[in-house]
N, C-alpha and C positions, 0 to 999 in steps of 0.2 A: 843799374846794378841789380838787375831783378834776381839775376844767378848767382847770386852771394859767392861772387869769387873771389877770395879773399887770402891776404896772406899775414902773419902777424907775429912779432915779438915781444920779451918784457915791455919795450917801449910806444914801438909803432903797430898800427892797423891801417894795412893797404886796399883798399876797395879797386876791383880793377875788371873794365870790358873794354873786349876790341872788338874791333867791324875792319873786316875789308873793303878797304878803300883802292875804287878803281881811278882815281885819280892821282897824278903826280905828284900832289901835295900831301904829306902827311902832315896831320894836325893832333898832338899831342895835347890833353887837357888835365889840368892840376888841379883838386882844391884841400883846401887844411883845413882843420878841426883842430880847435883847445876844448872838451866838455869843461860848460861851466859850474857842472855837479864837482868837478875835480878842482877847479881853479876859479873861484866865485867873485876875483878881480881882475877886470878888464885888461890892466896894463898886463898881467901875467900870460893872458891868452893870448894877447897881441905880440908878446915877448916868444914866444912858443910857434905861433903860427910867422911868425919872422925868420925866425931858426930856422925852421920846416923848408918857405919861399927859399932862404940863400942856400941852405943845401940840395936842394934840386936844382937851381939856377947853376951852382956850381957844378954840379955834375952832371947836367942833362944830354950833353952827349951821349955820354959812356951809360946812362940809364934807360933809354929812348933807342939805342944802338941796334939791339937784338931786333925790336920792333918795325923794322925798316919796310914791311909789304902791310903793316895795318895801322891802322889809326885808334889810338888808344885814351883812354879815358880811367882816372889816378884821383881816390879820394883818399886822401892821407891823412889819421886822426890820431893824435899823440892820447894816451890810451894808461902813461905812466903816473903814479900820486903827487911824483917831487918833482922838482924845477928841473929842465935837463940843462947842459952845455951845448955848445956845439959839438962838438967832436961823438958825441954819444947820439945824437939825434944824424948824423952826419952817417958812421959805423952802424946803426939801426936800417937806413934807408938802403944802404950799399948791399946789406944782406939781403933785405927782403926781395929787391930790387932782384939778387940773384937767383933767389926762389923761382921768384916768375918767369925767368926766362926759360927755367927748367920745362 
């Protein structure tokens, strides 16, 4: 991530590099971040980077979709004060997600 590509809303902060990949495999890479400045109990970061994991699991088709000639690399850091739901971390990712494809 040395190129600070980045994209970001009230909620999320998308870190993101690709490389062309000459091989048939594409290999998409995920990680999530809860700061523990913002959330200083375990269970809540764990609760957070949970939400994070099933909403990319859930959508990773449709997320990954554009990216089909590179192999991409996705640090995902919820970035907000307060507790999210899913649905709002879910709507966060789907936008950014459209950003990038831009």
């Amino acid at each position: 991530f040395r190129r600070k590509s980045f994209v970001q809303n009230e909620y999320l902060r998308i870190f993101f590099h690709f490389e062309s990949d000459k091989s048939s495999v594409q290999i998409h890479q995920f990680a999530f971040a809860a700061p523990k400045r913002l959330f200083s109990n375990a269970t809540e970061r764990n609760y957070i980077k949970r939400l994070l994991r099933e909403a990319v699991r859930k959508n990773k088709s449709e997320l990954i979709a554009p990216f089909t000639n590179k192999t991409g690399s996705f640090f995902i850091s919820y970035v907000h004060k307060e507790k999210p739901n899913f649905m709002i971390i879910e709507n966060s990712l789907l936008t950014l997600f459209n950003k990038i494809k831009k």
